[in-house]
N, CA and C atoms as an extended XYZ file, in Angstrom:
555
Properties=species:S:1:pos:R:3:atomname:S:1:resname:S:1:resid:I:1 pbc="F F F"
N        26.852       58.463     -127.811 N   UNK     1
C        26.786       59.907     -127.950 CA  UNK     1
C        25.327       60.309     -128.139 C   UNK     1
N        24.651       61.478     -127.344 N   UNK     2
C        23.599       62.027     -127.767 CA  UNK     2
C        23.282       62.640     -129.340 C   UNK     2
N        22.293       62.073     -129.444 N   UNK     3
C        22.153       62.595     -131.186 CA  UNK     3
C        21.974       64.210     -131.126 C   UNK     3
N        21.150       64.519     -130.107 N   UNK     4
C        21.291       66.304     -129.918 CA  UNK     4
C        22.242       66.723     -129.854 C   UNK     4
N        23.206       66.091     -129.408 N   UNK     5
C        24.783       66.196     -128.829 CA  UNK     5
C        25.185       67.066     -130.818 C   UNK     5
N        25.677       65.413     -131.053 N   UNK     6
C        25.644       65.521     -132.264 CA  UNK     6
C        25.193       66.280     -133.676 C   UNK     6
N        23.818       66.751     -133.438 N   UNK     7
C        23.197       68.089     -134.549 CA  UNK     7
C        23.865       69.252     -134.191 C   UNK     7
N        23.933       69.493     -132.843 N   UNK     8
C        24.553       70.480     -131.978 CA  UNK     8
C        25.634       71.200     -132.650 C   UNK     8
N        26.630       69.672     -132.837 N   UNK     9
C        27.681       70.107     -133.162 CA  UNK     9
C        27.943       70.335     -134.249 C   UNK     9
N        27.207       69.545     -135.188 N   UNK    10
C        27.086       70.036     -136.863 CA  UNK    10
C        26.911       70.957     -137.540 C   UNK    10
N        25.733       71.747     -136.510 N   UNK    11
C        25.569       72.884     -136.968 CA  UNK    11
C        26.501       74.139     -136.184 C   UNK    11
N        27.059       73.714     -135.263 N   UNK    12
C        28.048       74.599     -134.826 CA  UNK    12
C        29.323       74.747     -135.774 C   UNK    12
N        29.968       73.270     -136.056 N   UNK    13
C        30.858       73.075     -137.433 CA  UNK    13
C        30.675       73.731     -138.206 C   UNK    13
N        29.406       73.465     -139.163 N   UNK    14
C        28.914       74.414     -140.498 CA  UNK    14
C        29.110       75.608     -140.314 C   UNK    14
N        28.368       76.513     -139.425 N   UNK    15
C        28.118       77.124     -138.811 CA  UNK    15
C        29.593       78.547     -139.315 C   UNK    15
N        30.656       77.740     -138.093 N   UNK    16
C        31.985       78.141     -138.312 CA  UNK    16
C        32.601       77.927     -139.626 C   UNK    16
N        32.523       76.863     -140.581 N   UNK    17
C        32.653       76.548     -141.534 CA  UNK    17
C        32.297       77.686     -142.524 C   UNK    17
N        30.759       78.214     -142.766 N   UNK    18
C        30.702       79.167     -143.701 CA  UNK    18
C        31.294       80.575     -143.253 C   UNK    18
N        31.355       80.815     -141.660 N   UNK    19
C        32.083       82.349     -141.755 CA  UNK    19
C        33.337       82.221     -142.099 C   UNK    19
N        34.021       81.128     -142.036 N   UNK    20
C        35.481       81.094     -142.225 CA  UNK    20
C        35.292       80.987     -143.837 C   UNK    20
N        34.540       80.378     -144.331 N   UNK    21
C        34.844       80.260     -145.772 CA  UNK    21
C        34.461       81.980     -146.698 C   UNK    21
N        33.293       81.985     -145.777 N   UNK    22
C        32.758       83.673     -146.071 CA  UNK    22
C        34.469       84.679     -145.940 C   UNK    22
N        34.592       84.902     -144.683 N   UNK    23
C        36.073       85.520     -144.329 CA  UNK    23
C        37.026       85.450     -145.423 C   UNK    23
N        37.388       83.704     -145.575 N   UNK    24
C        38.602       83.458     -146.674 CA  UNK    24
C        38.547       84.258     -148.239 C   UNK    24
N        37.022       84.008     -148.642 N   UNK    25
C        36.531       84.181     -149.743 CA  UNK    25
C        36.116       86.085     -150.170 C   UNK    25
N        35.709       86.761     -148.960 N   UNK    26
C        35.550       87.770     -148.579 CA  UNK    26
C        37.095       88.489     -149.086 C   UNK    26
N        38.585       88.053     -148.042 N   UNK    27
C        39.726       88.268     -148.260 CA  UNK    27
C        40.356       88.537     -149.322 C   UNK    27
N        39.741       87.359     -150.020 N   UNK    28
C        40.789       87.103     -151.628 CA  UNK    28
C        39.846       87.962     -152.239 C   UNK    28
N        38.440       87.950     -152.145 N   UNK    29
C        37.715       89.203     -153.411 CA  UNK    29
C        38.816       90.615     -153.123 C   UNK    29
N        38.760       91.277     -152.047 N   UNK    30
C        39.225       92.213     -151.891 CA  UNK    30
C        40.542       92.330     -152.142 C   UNK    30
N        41.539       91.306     -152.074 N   UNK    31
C        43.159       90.866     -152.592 CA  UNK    31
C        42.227       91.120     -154.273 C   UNK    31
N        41.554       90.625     -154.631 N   UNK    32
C        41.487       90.087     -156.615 CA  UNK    32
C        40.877       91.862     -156.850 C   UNK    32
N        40.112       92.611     -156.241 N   UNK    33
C        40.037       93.623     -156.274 CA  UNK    33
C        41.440       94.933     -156.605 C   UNK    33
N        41.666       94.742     -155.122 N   UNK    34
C        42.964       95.477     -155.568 CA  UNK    34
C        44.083       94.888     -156.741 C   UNK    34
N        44.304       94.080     -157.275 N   UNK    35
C        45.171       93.365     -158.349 CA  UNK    35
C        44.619       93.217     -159.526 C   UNK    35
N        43.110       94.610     -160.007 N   UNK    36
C        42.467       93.949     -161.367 CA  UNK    36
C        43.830       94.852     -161.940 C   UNK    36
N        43.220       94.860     -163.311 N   UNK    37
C        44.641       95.237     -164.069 CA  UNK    37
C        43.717       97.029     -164.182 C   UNK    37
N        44.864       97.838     -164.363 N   UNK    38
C        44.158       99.531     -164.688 CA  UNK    38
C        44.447       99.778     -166.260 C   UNK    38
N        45.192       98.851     -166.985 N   UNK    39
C        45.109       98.910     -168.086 CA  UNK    39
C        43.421       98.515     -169.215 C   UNK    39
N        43.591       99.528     -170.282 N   UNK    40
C        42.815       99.066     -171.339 CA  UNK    40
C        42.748       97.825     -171.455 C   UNK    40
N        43.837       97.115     -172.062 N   UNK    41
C        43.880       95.415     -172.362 CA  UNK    41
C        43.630       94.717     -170.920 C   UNK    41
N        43.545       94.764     -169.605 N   UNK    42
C        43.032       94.277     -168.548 CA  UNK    42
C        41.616       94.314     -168.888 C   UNK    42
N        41.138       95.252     -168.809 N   UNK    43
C        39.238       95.677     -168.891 CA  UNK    43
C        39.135       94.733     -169.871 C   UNK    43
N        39.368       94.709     -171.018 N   UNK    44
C        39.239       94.138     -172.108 CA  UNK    44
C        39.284       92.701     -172.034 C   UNK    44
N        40.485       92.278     -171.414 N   UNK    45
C        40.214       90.808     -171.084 CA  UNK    45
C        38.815       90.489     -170.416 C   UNK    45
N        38.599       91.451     -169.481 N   UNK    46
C        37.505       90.939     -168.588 CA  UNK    46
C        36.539       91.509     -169.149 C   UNK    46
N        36.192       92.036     -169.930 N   UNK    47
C        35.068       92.020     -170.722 CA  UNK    47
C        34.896       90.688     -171.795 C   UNK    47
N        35.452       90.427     -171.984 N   UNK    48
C        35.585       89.243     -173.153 CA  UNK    48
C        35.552       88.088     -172.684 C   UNK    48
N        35.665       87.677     -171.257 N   UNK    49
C        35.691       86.496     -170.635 CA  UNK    49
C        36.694       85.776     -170.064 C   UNK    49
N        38.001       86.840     -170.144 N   UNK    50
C        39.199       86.704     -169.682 CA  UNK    50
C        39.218       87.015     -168.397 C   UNK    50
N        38.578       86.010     -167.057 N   UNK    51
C        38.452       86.443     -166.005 CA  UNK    51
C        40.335       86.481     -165.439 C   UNK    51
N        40.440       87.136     -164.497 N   UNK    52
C        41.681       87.100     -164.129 CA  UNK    52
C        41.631       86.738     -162.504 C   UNK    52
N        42.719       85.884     -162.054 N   UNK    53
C        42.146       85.156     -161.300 CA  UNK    53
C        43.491       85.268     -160.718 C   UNK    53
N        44.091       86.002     -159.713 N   UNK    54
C        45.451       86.244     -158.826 CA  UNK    54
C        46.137       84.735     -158.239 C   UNK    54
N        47.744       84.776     -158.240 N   UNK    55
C        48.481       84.123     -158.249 CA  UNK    55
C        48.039       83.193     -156.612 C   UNK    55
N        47.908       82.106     -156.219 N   UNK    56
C        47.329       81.553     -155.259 CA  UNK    56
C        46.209       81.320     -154.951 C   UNK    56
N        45.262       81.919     -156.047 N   UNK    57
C        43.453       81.738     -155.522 CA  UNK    57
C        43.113       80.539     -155.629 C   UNK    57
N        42.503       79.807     -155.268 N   UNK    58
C        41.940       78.303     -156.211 CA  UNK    58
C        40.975       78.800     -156.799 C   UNK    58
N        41.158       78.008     -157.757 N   UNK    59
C        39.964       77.541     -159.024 CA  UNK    59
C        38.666       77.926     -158.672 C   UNK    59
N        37.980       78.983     -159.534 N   UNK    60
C        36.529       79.535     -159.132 CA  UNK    60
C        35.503       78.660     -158.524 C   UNK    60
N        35.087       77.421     -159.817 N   UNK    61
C        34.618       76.453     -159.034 CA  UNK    61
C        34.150       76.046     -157.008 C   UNK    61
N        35.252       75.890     -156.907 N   UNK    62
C        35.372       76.371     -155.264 CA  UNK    62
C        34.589       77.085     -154.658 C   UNK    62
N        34.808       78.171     -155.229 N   UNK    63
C        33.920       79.183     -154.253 CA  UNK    63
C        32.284       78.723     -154.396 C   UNK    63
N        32.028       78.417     -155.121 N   UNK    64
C        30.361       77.486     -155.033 CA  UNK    64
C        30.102       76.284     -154.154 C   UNK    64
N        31.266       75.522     -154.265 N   UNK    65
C        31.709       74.066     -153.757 CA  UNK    65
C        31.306       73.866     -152.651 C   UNK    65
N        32.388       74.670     -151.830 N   UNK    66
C        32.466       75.016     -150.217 CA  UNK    66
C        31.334       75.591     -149.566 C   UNK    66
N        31.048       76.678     -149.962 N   UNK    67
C        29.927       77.129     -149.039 CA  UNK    67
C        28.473       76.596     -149.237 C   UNK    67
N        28.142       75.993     -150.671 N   UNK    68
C        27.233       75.152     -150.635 CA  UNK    68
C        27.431       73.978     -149.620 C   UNK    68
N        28.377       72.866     -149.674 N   UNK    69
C        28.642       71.978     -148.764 CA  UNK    69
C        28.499       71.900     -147.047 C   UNK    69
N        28.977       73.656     -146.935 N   UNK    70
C        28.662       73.998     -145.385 CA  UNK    70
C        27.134       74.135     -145.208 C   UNK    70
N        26.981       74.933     -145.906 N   UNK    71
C        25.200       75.212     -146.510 CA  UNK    71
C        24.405       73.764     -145.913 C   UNK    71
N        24.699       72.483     -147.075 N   UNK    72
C        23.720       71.428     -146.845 CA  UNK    72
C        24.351       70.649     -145.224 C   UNK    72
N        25.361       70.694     -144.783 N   UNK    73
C        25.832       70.353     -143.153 CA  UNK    73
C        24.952       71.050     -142.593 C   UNK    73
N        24.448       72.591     -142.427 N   UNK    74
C        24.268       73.326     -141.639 CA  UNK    74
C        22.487       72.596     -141.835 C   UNK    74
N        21.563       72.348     -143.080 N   UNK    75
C        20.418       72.472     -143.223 CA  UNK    75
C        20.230       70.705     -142.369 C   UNK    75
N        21.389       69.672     -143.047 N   UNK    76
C        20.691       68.701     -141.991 CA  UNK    76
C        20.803       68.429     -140.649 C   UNK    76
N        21.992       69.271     -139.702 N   UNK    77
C        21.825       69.723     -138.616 CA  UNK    77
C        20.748       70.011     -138.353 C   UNK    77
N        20.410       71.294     -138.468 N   UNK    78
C        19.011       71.584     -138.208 CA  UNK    78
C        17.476       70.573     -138.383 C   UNK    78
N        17.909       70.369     -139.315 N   UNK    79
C        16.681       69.559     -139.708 CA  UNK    79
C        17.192       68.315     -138.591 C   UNK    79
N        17.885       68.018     -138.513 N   UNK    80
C        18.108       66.879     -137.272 CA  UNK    80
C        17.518       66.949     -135.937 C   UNK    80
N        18.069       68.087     -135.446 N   UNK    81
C        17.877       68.586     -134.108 CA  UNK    81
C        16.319       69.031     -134.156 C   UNK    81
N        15.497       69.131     -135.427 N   UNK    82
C        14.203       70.014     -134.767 CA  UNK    82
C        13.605       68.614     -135.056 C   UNK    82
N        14.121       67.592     -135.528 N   UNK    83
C        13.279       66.234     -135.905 CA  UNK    83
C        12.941       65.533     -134.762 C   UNK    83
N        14.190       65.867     -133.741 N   UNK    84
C        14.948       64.626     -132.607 CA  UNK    84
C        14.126       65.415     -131.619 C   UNK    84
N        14.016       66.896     -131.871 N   UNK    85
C        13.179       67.935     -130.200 CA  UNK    85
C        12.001       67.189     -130.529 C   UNK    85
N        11.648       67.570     -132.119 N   UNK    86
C         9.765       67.844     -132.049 CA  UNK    86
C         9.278       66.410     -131.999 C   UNK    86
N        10.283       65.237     -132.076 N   UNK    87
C         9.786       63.599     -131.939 CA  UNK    87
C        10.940       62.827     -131.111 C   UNK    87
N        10.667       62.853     -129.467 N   UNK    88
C        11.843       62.761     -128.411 CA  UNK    88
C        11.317       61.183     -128.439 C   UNK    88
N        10.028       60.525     -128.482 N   UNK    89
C         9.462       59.505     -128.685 CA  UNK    89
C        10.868       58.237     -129.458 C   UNK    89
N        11.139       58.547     -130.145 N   UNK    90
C        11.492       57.912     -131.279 CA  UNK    90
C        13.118       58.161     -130.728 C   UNK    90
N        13.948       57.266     -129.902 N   UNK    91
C        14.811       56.927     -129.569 CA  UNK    91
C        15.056       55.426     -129.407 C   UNK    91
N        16.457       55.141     -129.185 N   UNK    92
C        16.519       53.993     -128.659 CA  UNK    92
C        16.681       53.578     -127.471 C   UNK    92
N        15.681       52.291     -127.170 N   UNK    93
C        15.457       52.237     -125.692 CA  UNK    93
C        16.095       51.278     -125.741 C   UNK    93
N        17.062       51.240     -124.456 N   UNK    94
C        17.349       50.082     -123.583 CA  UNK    94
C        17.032       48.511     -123.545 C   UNK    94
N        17.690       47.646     -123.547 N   UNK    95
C        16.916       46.556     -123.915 CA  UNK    95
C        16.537       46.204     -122.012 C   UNK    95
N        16.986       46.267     -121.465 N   UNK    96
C        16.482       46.770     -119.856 CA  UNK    96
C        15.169       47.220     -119.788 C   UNK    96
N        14.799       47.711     -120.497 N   UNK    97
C        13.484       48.868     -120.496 CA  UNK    97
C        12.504       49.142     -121.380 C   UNK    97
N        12.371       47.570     -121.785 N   UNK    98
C        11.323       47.413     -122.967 CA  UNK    98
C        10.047       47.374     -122.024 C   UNK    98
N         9.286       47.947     -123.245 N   UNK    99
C         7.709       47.575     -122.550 CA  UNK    99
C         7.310       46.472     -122.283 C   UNK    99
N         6.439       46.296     -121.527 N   UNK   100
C         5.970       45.234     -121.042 CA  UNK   100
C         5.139       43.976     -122.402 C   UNK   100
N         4.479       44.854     -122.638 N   UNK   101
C         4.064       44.015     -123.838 CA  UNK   101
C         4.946       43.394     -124.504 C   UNK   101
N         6.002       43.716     -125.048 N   UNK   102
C         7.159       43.000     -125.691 CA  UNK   102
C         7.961       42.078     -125.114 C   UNK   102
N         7.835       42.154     -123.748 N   UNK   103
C         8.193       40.907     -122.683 CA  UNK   103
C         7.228       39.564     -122.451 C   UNK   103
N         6.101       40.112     -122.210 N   UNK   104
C         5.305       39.008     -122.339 CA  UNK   104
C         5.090       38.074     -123.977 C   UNK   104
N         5.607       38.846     -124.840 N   UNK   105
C         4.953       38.470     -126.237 CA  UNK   105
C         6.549       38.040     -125.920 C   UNK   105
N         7.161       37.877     -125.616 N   UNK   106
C         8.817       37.047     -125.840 CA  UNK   106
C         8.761       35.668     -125.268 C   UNK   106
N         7.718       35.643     -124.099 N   UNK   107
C         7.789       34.878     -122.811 CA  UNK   107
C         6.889       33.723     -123.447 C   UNK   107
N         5.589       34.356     -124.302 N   UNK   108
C         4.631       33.456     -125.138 CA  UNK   108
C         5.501       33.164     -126.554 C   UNK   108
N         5.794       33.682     -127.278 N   UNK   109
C         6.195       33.000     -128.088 CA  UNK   109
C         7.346       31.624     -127.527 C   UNK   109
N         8.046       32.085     -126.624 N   UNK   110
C         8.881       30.621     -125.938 CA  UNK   110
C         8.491       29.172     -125.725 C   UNK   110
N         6.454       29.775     -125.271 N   UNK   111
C         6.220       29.062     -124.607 CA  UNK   111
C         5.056       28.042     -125.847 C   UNK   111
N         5.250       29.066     -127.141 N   UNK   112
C         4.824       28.246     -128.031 CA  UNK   112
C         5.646       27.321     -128.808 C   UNK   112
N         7.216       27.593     -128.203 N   UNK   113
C         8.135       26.660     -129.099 CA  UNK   113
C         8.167       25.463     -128.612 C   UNK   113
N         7.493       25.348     -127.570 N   UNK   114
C         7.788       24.237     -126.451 CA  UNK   114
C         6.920       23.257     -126.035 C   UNK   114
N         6.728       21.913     -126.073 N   UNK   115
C         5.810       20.671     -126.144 CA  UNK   115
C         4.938       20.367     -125.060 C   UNK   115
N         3.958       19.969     -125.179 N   UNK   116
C         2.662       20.175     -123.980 CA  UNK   116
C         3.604       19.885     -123.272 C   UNK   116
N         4.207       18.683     -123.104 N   UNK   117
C         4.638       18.473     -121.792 CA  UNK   117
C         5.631       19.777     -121.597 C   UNK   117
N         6.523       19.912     -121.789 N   UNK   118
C         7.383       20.965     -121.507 CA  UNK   118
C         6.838       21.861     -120.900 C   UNK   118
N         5.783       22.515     -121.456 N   UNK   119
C         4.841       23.611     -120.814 CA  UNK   119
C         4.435       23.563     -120.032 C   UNK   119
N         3.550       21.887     -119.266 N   UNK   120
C         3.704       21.904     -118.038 CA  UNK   120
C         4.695       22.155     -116.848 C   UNK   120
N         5.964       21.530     -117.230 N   UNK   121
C         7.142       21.747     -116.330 CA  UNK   121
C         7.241       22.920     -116.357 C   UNK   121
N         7.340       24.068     -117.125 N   UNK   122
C         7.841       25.415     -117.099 CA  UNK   122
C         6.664       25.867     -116.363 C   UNK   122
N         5.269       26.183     -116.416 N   UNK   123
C         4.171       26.256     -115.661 CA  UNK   123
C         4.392       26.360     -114.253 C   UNK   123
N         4.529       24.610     -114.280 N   UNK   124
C         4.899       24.693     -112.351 CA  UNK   124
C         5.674       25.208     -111.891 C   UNK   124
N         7.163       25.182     -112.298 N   UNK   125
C         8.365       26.114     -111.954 CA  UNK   125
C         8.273       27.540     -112.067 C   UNK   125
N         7.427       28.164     -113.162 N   UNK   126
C         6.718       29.720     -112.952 CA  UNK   126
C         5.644       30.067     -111.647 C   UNK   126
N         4.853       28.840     -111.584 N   UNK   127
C         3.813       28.889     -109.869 CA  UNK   127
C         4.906       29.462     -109.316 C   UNK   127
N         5.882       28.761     -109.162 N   UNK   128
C         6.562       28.928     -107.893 CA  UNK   128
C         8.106       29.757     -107.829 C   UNK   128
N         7.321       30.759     -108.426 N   UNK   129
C         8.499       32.039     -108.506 CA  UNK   129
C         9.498       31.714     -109.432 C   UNK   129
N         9.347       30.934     -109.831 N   UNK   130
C        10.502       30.706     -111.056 CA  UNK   130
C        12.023       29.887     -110.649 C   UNK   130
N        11.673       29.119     -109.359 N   UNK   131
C        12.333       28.230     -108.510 CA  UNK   131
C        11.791       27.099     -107.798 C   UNK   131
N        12.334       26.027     -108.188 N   UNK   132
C        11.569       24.810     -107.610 CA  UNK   132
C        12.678       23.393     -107.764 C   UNK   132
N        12.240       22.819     -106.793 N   UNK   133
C        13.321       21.385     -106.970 CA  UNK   133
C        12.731       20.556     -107.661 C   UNK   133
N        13.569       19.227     -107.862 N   UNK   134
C        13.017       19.048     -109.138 CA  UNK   134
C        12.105       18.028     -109.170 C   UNK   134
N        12.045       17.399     -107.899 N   UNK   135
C        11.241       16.122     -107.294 CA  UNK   135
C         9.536       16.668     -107.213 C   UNK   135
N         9.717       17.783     -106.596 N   UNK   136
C         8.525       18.422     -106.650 CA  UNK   136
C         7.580       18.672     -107.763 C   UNK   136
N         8.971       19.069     -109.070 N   UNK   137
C         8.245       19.333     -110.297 CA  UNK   137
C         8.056       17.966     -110.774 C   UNK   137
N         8.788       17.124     -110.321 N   UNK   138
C         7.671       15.599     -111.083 CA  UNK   138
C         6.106       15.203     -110.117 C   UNK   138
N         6.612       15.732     -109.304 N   UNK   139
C         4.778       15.323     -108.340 CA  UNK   139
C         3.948       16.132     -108.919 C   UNK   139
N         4.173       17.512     -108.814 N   UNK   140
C         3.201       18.689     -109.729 CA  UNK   140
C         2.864       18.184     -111.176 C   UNK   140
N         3.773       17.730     -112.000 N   UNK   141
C         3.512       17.947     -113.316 CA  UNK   141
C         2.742       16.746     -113.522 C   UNK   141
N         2.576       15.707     -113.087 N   UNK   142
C         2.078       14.152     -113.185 CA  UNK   142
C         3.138       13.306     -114.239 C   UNK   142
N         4.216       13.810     -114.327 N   UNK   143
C         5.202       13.378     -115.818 CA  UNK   143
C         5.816       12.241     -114.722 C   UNK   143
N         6.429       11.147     -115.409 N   UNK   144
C         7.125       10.569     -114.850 CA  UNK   144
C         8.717       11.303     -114.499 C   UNK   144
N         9.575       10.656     -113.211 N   UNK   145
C        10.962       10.966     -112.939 CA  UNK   145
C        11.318       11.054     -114.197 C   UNK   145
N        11.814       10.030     -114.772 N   UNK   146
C        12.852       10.270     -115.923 CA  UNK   146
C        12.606       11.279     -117.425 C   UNK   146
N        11.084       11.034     -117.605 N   UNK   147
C        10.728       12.590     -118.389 CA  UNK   147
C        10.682       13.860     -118.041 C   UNK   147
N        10.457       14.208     -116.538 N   UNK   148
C        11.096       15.779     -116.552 CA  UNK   148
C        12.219       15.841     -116.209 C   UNK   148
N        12.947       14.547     -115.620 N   UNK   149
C        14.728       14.912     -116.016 CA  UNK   149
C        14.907       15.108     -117.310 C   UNK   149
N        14.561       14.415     -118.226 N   UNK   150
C        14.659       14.699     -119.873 CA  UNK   150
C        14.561       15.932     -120.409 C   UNK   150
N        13.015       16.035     -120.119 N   UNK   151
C        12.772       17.701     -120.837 CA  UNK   151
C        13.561       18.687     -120.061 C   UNK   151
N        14.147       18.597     -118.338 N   UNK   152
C        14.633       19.801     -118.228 CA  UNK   152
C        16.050       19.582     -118.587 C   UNK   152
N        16.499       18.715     -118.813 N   UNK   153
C        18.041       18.403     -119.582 CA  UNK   153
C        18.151       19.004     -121.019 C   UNK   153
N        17.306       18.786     -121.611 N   UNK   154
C        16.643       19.623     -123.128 CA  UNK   154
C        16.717       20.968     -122.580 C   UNK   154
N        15.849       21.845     -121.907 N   UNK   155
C        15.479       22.944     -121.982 CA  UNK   155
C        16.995       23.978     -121.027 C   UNK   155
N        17.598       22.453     -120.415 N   UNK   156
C        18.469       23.676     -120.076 CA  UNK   156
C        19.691       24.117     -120.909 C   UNK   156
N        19.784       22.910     -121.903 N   UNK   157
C        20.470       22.776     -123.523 CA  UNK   157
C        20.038       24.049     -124.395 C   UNK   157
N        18.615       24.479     -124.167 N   UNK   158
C        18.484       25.875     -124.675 CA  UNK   158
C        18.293       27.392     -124.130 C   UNK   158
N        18.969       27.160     -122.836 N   UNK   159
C        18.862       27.928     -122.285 CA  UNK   159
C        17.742       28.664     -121.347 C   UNK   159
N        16.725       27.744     -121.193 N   UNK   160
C        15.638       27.819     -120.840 CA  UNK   160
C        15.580       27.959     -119.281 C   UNK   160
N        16.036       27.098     -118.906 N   UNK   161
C        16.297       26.657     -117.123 CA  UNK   161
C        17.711       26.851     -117.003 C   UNK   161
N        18.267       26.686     -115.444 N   UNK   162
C        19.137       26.793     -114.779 CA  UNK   162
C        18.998       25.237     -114.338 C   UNK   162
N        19.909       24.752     -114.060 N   UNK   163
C        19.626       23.401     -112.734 CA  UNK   163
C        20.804       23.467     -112.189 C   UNK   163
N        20.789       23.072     -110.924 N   UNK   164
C        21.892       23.001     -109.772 CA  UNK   164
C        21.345       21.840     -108.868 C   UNK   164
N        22.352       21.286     -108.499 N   UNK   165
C        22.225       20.163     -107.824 CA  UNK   165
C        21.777       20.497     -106.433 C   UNK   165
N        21.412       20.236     -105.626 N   UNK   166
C        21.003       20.736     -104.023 CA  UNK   166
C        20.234       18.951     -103.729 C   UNK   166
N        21.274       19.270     -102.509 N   UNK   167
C        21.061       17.831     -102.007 CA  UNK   167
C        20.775       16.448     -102.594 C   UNK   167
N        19.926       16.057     -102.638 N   UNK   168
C        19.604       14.697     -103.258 CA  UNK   168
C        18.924       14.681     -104.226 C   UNK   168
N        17.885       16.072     -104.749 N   UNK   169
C        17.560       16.795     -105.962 CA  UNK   169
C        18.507       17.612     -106.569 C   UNK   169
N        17.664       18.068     -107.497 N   UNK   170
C        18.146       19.028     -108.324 CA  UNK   170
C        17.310       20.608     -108.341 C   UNK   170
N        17.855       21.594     -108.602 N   UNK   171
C        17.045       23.088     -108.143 CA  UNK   171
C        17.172       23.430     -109.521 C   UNK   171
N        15.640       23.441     -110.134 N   UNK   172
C        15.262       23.752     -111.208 CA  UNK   172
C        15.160       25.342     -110.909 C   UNK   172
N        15.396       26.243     -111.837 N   UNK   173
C        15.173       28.085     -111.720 CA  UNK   173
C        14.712       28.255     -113.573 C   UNK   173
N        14.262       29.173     -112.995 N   UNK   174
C        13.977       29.706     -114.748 CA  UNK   174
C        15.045       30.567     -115.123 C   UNK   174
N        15.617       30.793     -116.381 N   UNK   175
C        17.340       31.494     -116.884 CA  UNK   175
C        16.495       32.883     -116.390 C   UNK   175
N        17.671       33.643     -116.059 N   UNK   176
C        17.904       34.638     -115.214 CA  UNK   176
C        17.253       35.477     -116.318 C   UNK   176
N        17.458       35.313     -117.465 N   UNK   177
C        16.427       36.499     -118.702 CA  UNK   177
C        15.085       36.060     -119.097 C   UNK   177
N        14.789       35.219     -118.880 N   UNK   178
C        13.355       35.005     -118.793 CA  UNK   178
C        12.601       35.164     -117.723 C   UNK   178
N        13.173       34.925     -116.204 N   UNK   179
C        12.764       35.434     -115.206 CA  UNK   179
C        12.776       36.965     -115.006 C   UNK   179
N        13.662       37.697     -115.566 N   UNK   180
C        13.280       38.998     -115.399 CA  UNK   180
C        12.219       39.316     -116.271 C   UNK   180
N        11.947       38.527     -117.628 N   UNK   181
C        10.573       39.036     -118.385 CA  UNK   181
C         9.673       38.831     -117.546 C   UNK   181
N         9.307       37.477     -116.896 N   UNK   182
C         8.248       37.108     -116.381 CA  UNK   182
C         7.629       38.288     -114.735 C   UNK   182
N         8.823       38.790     -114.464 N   UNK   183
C         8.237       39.598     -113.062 CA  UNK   183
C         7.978       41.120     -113.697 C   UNK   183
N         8.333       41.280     -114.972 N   UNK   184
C         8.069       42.538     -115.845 CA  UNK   184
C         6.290       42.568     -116.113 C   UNK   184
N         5.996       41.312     -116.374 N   UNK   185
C         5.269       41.536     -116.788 CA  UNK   185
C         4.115       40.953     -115.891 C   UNK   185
């Protein structure tokens, strides 16, 4: 839901909230009006502190309760909506649509979790678009066969690489979310 959406409607709520409570409250004065007493001993009560208070009203209290309550709805509406216009900055973005800087600083910190050698293998497989077989990546990297089968058996344990078999190699790729950081940035 839009948060403008949302103030929108809060203060439209409140809004309706205090005329209806205004109206209700408006109603019954004029009902408690016509029903004071015309007697001496009426006045008298209500001079003395004997408020008189007609059969169905609620409890005075109330009438402060309510329209204060609509009152503070209506003030953080507002205060919402002129917070959210006058600072449009300050939303939540997309994880699709992070800045670039925050992609690359994702892509380096990865690449600091990860052991010289490792870094080479990921290196060469980044040269090359972020796809490479895997024979190739042992000629490139100078590692022996069975250590970059190792490390990419490791790294694809963390999600790091893809591997697929293709022909008599294997097709090393970089995981589909790190490759989209890497062409982000």
């Amino acid at each position: 839901m839009n948060r403008n959406f949302l103030f929108v409607a809060l203060i439209a709520g409140s809004a309706a909230g205090l005329f209806g409570t205004w109206y209700y409250f408006f109603t019954l004065s004029s009902q408690m009006r016509s029903s004071m007493p015309s007697s001496m001993q009426g006045m008298m009560d209500m001079m003395m502190g004997g408020a008189m208070v007609p059969a169905g009203m609620p409890f005075a209290p109330l009438y402060t309760i309510i329209p204060l309550a609509f009152i503070a709805i209506l003030v953080i509406g507002v205060a919402g909506l002129s917070y959210s216009m006058l600072f449009p900055e300050i939303r939540n973005v997309p994880s699709s649509i992070q800045p670039i800087a925050q992609k690359e600083q994702k892509l380096s910190t990865i690449m600091k979790t990860l052991s010289v050698e490792e870094q080479k293998v990921i290196e060469v497989i980044l040269v090359h678009n972020g796809k490479y077989l895997q024979k190739y990546v042992v000629k490139e990297s100078g590692l022996t066969r069975l250590k970059v089968h190792r490390i990419l058996a490791r790294l694809a344990e963390r999600g790091i690489v893809n591997i697929r078999e293709y022909a008599n190699t294997n097709e090393v790729s970089i995981a589909e979310w790190l490759q989209k950081e890497k062409e982000g940035s």
